[in-house]
TIRO-2110 file (N, C-alpha, C; in Angstrom, 1 decimal):
// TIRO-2110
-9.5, 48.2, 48.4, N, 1, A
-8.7, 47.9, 49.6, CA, 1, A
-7.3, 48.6, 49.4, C, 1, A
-6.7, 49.0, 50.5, N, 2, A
-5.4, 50.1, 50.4, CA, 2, A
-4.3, 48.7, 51.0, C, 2, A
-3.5, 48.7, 49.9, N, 3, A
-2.2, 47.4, 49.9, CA, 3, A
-1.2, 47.9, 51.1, C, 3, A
-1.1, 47.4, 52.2, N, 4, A
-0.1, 47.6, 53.2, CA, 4, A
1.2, 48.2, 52.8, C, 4, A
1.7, 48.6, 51.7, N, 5, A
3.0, 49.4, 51.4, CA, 5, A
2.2, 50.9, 51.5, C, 5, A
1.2, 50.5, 51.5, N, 6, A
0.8, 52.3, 51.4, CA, 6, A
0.3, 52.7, 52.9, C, 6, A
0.0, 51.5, 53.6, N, 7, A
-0.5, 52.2, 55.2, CA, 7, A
0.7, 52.6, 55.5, C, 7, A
0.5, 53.6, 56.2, N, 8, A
2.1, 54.3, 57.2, CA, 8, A
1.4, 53.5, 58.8, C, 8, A
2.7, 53.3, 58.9, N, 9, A
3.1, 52.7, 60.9, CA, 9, A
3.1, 53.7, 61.2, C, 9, A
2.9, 53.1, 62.8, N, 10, A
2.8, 53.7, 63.8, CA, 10, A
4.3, 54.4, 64.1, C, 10, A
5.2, 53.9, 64.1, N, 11, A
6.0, 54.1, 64.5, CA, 11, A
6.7, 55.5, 63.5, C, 11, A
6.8, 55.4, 62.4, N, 12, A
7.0, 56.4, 61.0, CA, 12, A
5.9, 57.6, 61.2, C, 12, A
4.8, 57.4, 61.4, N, 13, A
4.2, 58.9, 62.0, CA, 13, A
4.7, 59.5, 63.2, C, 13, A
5.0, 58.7, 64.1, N, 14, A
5.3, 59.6, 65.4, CA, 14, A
6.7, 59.6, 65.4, C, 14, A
7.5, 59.2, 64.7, N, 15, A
9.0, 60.3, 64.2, CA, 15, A
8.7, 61.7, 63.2, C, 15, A
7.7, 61.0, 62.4, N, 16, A
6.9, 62.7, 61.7, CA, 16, A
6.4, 63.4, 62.1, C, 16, A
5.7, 63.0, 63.4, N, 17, A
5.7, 64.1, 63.9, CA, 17, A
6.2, 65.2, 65.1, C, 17, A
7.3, 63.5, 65.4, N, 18, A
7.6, 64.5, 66.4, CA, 18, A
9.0, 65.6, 65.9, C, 18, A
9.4, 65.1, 64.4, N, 19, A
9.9, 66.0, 63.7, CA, 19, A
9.4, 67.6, 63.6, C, 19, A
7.9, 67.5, 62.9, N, 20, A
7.8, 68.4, 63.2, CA, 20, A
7.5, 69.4, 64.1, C, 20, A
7.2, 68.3, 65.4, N, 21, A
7.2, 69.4, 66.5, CA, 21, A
8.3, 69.6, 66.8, C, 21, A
9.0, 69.4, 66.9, N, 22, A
10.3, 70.0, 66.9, CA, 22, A
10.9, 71.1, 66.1, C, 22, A
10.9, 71.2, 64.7, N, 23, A
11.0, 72.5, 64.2, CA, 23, A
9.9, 73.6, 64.1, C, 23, A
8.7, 73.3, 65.0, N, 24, A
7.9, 73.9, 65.6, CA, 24, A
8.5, 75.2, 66.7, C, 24, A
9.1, 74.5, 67.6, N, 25, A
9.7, 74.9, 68.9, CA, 25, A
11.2, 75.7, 68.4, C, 25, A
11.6, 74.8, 67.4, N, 26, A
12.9, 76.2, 66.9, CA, 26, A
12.5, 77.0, 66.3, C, 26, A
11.4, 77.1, 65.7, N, 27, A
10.6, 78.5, 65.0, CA, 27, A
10.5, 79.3, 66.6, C, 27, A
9.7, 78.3, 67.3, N, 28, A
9.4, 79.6, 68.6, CA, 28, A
10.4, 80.3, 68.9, C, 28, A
11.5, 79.5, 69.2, N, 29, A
12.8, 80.2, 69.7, CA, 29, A
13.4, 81.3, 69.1, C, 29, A
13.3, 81.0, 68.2, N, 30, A
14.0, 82.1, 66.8, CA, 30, A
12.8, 83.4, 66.8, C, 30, A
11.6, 82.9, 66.8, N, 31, A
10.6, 83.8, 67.3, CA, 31, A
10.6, 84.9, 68.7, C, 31, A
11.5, 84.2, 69.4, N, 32, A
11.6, 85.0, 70.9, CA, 32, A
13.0, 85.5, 70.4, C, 32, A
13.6, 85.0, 69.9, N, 33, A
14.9, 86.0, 70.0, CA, 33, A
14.8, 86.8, 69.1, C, 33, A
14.1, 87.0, 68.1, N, 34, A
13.8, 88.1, 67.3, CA, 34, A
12.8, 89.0, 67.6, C, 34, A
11.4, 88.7, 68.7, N, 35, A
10.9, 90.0, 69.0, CA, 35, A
11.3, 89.5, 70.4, C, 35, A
12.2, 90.1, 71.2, N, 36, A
12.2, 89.9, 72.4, CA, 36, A
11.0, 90.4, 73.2, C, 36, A
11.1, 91.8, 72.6, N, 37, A
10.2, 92.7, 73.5, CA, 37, A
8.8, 92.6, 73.4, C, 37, A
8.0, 91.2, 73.1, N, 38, A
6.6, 91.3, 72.7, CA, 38, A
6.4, 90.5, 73.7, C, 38, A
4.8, 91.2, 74.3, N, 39, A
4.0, 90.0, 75.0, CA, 39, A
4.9, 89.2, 76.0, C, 39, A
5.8, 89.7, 77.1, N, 40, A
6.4, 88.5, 78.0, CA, 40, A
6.5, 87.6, 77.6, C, 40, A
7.3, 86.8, 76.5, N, 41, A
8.0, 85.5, 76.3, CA, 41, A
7.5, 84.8, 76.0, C, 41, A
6.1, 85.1, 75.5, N, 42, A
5.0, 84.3, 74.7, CA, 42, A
5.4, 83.2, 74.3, C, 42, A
6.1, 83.2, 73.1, N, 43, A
6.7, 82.5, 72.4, CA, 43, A
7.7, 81.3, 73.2, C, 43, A
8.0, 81.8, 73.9, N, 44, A
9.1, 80.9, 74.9, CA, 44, A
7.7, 79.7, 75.9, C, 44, A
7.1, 80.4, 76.1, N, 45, A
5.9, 79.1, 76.8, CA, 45, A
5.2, 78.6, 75.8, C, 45, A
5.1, 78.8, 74.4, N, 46, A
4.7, 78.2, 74.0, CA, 46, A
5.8, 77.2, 73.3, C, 46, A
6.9, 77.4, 73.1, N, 47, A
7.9, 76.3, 73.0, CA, 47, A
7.9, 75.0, 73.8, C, 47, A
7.7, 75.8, 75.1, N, 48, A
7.8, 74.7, 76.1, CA, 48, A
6.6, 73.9, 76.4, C, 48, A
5.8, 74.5, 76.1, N, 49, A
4.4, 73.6, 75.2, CA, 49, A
4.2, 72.7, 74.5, C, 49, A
4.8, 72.9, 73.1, N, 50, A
5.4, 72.2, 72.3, CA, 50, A
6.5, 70.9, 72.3, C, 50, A
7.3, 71.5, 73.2, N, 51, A
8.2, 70.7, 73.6, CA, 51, A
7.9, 69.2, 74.1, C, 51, A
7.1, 69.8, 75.1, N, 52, A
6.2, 68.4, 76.1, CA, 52, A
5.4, 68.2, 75.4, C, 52, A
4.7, 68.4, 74.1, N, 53, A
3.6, 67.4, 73.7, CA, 53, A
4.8, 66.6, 72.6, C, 53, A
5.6, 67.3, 72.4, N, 54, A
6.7, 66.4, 71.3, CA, 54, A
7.6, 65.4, 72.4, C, 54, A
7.4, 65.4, 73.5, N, 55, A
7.7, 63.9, 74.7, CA, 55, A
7.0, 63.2, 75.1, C, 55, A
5.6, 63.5, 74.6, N, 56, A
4.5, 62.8, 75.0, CA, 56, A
4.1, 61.8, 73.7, C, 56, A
4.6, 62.6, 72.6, N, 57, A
4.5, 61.9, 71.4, CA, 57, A
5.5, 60.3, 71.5, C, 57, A
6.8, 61.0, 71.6, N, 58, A
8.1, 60.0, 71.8, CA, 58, A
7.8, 58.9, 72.7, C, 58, A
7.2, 59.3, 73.8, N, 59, A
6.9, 58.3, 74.7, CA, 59, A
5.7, 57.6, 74.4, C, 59, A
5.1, 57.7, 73.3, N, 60, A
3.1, 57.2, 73.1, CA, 60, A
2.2, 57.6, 74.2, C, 60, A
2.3, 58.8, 75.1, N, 61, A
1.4, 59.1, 76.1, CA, 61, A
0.1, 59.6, 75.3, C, 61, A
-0.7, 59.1, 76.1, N, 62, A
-2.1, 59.5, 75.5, CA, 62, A
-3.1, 59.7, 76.7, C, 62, A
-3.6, 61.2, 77.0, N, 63, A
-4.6, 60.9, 78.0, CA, 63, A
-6.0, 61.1, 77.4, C, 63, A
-6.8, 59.9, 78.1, N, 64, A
-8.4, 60.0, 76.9, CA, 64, A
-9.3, 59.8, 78.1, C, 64, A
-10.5, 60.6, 78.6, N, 65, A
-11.7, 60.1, 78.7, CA, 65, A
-12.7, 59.4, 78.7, C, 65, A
-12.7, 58.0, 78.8, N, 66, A
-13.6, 57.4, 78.2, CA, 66, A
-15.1, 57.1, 79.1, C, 66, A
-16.4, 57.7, 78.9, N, 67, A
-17.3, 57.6, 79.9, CA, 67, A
-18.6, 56.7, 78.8, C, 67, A
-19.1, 55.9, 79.6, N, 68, A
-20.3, 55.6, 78.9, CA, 68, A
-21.1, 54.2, 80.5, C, 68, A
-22.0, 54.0, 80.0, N, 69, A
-23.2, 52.9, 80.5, CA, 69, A
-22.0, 51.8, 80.6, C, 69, A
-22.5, 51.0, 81.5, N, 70, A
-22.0, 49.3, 81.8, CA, 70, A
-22.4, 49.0, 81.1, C, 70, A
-21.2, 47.7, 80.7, N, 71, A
-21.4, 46.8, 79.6, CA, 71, A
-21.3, 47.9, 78.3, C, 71, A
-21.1, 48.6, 78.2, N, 72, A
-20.7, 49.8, 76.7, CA, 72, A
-19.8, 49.3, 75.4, C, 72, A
-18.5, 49.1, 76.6, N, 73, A
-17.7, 48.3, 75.6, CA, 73, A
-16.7, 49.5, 75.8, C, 73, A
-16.2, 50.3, 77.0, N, 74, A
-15.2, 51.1, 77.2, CA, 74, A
-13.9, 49.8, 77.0, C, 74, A
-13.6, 48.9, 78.0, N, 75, A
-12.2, 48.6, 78.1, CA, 75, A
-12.3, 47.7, 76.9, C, 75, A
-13.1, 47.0, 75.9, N, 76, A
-12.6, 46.7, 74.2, CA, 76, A
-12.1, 48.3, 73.9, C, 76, A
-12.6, 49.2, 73.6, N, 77, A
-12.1, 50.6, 72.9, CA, 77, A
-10.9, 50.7, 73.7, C, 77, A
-10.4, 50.9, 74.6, N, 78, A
-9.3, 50.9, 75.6, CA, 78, A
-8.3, 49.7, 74.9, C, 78, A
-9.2, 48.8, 74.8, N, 79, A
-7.6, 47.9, 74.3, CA, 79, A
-7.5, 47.7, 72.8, C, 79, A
-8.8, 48.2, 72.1, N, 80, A
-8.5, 48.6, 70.3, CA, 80, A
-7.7, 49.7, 70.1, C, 80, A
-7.2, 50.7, 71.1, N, 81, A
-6.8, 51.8, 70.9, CA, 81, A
-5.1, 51.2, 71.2, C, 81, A
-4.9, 50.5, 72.4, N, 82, A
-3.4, 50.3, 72.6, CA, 82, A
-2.8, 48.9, 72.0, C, 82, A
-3.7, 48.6, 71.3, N, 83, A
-3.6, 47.6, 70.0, CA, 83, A
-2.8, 46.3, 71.2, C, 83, A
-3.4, 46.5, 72.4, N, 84, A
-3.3, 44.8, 73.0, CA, 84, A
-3.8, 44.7, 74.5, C, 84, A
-4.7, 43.7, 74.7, N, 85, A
-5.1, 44.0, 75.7, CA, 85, A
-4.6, 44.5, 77.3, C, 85, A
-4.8, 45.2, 77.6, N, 86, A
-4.7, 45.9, 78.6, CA, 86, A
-5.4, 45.8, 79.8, C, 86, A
-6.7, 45.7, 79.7, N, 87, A
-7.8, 45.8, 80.6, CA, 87, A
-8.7, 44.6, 80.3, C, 87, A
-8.8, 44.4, 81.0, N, 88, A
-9.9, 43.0, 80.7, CA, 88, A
-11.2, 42.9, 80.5, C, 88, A
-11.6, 42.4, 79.6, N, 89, A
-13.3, 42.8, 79.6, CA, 89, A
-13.7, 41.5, 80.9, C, 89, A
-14.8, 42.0, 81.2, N, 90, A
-15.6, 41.0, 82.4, CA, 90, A
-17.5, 41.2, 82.1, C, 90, A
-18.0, 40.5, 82.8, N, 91, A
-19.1, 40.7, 83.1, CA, 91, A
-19.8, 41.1, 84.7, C, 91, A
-18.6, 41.3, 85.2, N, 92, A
-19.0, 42.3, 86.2, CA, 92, A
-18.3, 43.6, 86.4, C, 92, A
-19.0, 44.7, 86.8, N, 93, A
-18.2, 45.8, 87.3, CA, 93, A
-16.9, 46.0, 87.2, C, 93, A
-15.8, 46.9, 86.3, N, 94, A
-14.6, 47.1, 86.2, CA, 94, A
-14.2, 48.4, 86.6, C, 94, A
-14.7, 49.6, 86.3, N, 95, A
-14.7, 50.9, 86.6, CA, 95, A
-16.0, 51.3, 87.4, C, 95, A
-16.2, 52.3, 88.7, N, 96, A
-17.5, 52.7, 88.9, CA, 96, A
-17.4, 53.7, 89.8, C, 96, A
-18.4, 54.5, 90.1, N, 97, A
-18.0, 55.8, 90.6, CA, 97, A
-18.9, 55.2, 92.0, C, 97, A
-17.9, 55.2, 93.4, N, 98, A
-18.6, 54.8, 94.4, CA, 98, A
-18.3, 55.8, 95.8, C, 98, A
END
């Protein structure tokens, strides 16, 4: 069993990473200002790429998919993921395609 000093939070990874998305995006920059002339500014959309998934981090946005059978057990995974409930489980119909 791994003793809680050693689990990393939630909160301490997504400053790590949004660290290093960040010196991600100043590499791009520094990348575009040094070959300007390559490829139309490649480098510059992909900063700005970068940029927005490093606000999406900051903000905890998360977009996920979840498809399966009724009764599956989507909205438990839905609220084990946002570590509180969110969505209610039921026994009737919650999501459906009509």
């Amino acid at each position: 069993m791994v003793s809680s000093a050693l689990k990393p939070n939630v909160q301490s990874l997504q400053e790590d990473v949004v660290d290093l998305l960040e010196q991600i995006s100043s590499l791009m920059g520094y990348a575009s200002d040094v070959l300007s002339n390559d490829n139309d500014n490649k480098y510059i959309q992909f900063q700005h790429q970068v940029q927005s998934e490093a606000n999406k981090v900051k903000n905890l946005e998360l977009r996920m998919a979840i498809v399966a059978p009724m009764k599956a057990g989507k909205s438990t995974i839905v609220n084990a993921i946002a570590g509180q409930e969110i969505l209610p489980s039921r026994n009737s119909a919650l999501f459906g395609i009509g």
